[in-house]
C-alpha positions in Angstrom: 54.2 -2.5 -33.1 55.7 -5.9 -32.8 56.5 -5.8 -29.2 52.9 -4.2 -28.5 51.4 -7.5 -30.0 53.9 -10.1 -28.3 53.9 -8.7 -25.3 51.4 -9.7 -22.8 50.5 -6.3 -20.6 50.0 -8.6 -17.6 48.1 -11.3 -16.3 45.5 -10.7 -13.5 45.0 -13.0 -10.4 42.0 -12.8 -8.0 43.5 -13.2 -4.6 41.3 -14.4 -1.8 40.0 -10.8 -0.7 38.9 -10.3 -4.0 41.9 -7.8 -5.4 44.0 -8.1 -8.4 47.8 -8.1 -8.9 49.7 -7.6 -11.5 52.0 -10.7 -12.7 54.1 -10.6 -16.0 54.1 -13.3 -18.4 57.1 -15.1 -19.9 57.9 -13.9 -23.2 60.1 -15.1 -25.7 61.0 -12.8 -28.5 62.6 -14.4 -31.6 65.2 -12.7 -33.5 66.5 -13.9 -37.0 69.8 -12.8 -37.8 70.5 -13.3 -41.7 74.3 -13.6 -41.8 75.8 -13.1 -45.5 78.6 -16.3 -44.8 80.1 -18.3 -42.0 83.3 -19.0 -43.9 85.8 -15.5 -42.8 87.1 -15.1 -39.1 85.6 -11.9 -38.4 82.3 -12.8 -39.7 82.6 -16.4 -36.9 83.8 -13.7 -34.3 80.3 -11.6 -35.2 78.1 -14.7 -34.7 80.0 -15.3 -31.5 79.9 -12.1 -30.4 76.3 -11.7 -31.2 75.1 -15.8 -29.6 77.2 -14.5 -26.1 75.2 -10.6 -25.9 71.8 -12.5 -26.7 72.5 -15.1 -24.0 72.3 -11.7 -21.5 68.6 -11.6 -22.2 66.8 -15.0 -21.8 63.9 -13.8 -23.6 65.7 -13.7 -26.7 65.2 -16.6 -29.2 68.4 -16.2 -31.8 68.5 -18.0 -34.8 71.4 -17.3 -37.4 70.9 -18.4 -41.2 74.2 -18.8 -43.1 74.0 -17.2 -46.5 76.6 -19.1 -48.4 77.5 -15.6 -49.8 74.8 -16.6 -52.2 72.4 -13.1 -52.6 70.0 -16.0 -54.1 70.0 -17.6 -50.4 69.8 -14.9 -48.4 66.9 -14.3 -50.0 65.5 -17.0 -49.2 66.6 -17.1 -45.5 65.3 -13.5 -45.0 61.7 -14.9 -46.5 61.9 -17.9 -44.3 62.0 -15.6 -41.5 58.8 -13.1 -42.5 56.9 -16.7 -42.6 57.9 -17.5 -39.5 57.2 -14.0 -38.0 60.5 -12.9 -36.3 60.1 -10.5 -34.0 63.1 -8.2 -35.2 65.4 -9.2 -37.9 69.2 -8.5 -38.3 70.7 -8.9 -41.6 74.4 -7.8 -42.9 73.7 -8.8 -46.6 76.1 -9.9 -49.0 75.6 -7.5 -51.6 72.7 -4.5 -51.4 70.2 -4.7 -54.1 69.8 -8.0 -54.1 68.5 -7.5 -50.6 66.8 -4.5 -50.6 64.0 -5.7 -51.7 63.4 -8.9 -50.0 64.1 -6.8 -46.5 61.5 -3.5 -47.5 59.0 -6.5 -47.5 60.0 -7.6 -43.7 59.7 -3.8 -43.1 56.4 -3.0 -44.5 55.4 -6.5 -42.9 56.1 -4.3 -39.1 59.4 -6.1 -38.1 61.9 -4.2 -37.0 64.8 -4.6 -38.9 68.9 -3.8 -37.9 71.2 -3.7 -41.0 74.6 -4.5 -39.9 77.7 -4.3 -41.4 77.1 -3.5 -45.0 74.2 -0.8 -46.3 71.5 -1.2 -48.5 69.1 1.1 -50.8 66.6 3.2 -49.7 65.7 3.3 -46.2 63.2 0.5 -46.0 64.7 -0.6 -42.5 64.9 0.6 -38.7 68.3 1.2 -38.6 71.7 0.3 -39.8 74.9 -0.4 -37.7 78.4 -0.3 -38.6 81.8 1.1 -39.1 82.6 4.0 -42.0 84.5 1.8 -44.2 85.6 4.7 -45.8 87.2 6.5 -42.9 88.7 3.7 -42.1 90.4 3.4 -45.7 91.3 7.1 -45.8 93.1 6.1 -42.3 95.0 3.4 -44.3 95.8 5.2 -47.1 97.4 8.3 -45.2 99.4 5.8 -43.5 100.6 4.4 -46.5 101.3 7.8 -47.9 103.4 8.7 -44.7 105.3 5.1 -44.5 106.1 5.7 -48.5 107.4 9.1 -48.1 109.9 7.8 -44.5 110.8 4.9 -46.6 111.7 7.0 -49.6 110.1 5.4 -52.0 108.8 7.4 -55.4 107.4 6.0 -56.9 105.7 3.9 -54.2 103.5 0.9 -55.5 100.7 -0.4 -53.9 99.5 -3.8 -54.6 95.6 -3.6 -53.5 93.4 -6.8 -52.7 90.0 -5.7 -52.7 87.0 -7.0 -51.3 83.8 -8.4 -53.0 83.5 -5.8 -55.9 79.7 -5.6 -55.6 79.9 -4.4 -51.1 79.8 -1.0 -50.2 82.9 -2.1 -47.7 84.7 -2.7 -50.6 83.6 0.3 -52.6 84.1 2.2 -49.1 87.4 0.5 -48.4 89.1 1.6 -52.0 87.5 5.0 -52.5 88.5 6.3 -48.7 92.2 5.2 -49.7 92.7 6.8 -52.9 91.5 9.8 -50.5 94.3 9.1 -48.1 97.3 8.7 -50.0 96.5 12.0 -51.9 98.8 13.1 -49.2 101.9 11.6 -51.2 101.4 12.0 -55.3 104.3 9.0 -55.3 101.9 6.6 -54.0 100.6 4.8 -57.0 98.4 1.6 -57.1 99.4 -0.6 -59.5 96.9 -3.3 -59.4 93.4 -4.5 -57.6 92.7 -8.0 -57.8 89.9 -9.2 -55.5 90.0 -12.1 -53.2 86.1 -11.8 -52.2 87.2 -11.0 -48.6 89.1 -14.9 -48.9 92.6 -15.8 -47.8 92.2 -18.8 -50.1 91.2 -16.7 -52.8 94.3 -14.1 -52.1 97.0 -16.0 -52.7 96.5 -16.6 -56.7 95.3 -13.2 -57.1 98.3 -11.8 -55.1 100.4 -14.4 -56.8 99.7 -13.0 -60.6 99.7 -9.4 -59.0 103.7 -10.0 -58.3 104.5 -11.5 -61.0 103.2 -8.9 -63.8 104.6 -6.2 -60.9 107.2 -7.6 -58.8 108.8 -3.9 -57.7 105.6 -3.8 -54.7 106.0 -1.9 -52.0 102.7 -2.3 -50.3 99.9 -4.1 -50.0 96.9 -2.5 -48.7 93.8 -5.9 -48.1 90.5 -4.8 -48.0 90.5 -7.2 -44.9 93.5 -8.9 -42.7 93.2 -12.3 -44.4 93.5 -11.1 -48.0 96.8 -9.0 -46.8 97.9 -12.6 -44.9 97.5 -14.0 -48.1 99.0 -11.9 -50.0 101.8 -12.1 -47.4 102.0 -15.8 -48.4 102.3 -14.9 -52.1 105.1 -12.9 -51.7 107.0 -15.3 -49.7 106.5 -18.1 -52.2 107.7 -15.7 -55.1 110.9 -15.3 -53.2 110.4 -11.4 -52.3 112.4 -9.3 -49.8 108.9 -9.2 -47.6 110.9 -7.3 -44.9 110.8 -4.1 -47.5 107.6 -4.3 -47.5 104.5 -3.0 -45.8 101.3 -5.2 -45.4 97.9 -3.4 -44.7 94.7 -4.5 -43.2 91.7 -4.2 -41.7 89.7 -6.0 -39.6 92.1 -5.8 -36.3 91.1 -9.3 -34.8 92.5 -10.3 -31.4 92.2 -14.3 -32.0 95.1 -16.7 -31.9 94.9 -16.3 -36.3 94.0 -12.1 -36.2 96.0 -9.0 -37.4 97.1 -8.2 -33.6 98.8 -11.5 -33.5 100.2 -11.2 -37.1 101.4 -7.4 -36.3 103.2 -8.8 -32.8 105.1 -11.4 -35.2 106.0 -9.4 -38.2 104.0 -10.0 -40.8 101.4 -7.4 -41.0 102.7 -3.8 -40.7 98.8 -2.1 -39.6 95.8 -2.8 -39.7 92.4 -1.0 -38.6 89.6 -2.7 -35.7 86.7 -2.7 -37.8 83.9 -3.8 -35.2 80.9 -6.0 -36.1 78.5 -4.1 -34.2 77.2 -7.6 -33.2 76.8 -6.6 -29.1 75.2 -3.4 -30.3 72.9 -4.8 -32.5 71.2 -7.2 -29.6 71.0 -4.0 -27.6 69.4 -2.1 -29.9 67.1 -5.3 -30.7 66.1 -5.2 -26.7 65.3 -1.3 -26.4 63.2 -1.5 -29.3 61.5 -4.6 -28.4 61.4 -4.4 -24.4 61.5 -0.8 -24.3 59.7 0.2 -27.2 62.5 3.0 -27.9 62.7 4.5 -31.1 66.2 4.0 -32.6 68.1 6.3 -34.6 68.0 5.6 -38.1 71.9 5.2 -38.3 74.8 4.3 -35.9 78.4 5.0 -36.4 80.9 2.5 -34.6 84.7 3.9 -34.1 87.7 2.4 -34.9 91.5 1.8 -33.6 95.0 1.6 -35.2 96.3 -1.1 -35.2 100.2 -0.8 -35.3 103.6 -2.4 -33.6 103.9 0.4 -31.7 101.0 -0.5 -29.5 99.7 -4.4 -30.5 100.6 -5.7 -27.4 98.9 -3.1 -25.1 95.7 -3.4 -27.6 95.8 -7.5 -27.0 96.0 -7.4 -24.0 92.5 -5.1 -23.9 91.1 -7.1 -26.0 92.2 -10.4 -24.4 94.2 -12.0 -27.4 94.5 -15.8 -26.3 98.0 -17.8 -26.2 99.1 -19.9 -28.8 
């Protein structure tokens, strides 16, 4: 309906012998994209991602509102952008139903909205893109139930950092592990501190976690930056981190991501959880220049992330040199 009212049909010049021809006009479609924070490195690497797939279609207007993890703010920026009439909106919202609301109201306004990332109630939206957080935990937790049982450890404790209690990734993330190291009944978690998806915020939480259990075995970090912090907590309490296994997910090929952290010995796996950023711009042009009716749901894949094959894995992704 949106792209029906923005979009000029044509424009109609009178040539000289009296005929008409068809000649587009410009049109700039304008796309708010509600990000939930700017402060972790895979949520900069979606922005990035998503600025350098929208710069492919000159007719797209991107603006990206920072959310402060704040549900209060996001809000806000979501009802900034109904005022301003976006033609489609993106959000990936801090928590869901804080933000159902707010985006059922862009909906029933007739913008098209992409969820990205992290779901929310009902099904007040166009469609939602992401990974399945919890396949992707089950994946981590059958590893951790195989490296216990090689390693020989019973019982096997696992230190977990979780993710922003409230987020179905989190939710997703912990539920899909407990599935996966049902494989091994030695595998045992011992304690889930969060770290609100924060290195900053991992190290203290990591930090008590060792102290009131120091006989850890693995940690398994709802993202790569709560297992490198944790990784940092160990290190400052003096433990033998070379018995150890660190877990992620994320599977980010910068200079500061998991590949580079599995290449040099800290991190023992971790999982490519994909933003979906490039997908949600091409979705945003076939439903706005195309007029294509999306499906309501769209599951991205995932890779392992292991030492077995981090180099081959940065080099497809193009890991930059330190």
């Amino acid at each position: 309906m949106i792209s029906s009212l923005r979009t000029a049909s044509a424009i109609l010049l009178l040539t000289a012998a009296g005929a008409s021809a068809p000649v587009p006009a410009k049109v700039e479609y304008l796309i708010g994209f509600s990000q939930l924070a700017f402060t972790d490195p895979w949520r900069v690497a979606m922005n990035h991602q998503m600025e350098a797939a929208a710069r492919k279609h000159p007719e797209f207007k991107l603006v990206i509102a920072d959310g402060q993890r704040d549900d209060a703010k996001q809000v806000t920026d979501v009802e900034r952008f109904i005022q301003q009439r976006v033609d489609l909106l993106i959000i990936s919202p801090n928590e869901s139903a804080p933000l159902t609301d707010v985006v059922k109201r862009a909906y029933d306004a007739g913008i098209p909205v992409i969820v990205l990332d992290r779901a929310l109630l009902g099904d007040a939206f166009t469609m939602f893109i992401g990974a399945d957080n919890k396949v992707i935990g089950c994946k981590a937790g059958a590893y951790v139930a195989r490296w216990c049982a090689e390693k020989g450890r019973a019982p096997c404790n696992v230190l977990e950092i979780t993710g922003l209690s409230g987020s179905p990734p989190a939710q997703d993330r912990h539920s899909g592990f407990l599935d996966g190291i049902k494989a091994n009944p030695s595998v045992r978690i011992v304690a889930s501190p969060t770290s609100e998806w924060l290195k900053e915020k991992a190290v203290p939480a990591a930090a008590a976690a060792f102290q009131a259990n120091p006989d850890i075995d693995v940690v398994y970090g709802h993202n790569d930056v709560s297992s490198e912090g944790a990784y940092i907590a160990a290190r400052n309490a003096n433990l033998d981190v070379s018995r150890m296994l660190f877990v992620g997910i994320d599977g980010l090929p910068d200079p500061d991501g998991s590949i580079a952290s599995i290449l040099q010995g800290r991190l023992g796996v971790s999982y490519v959880y994909p933003t979906g950023a490039s997908e949600a711009i091409e979705w945003a042009f076939r439903i706005l220049e195309r007029g294509e009716r999306p499906p309501k749901k769209v599951v991205l894949g995932t890779e392992e992330i292991s030492p077995t094959n981090a180099r081959g894995l940065c080099a497809k992704y193009g890991c930059p040199a330190r």
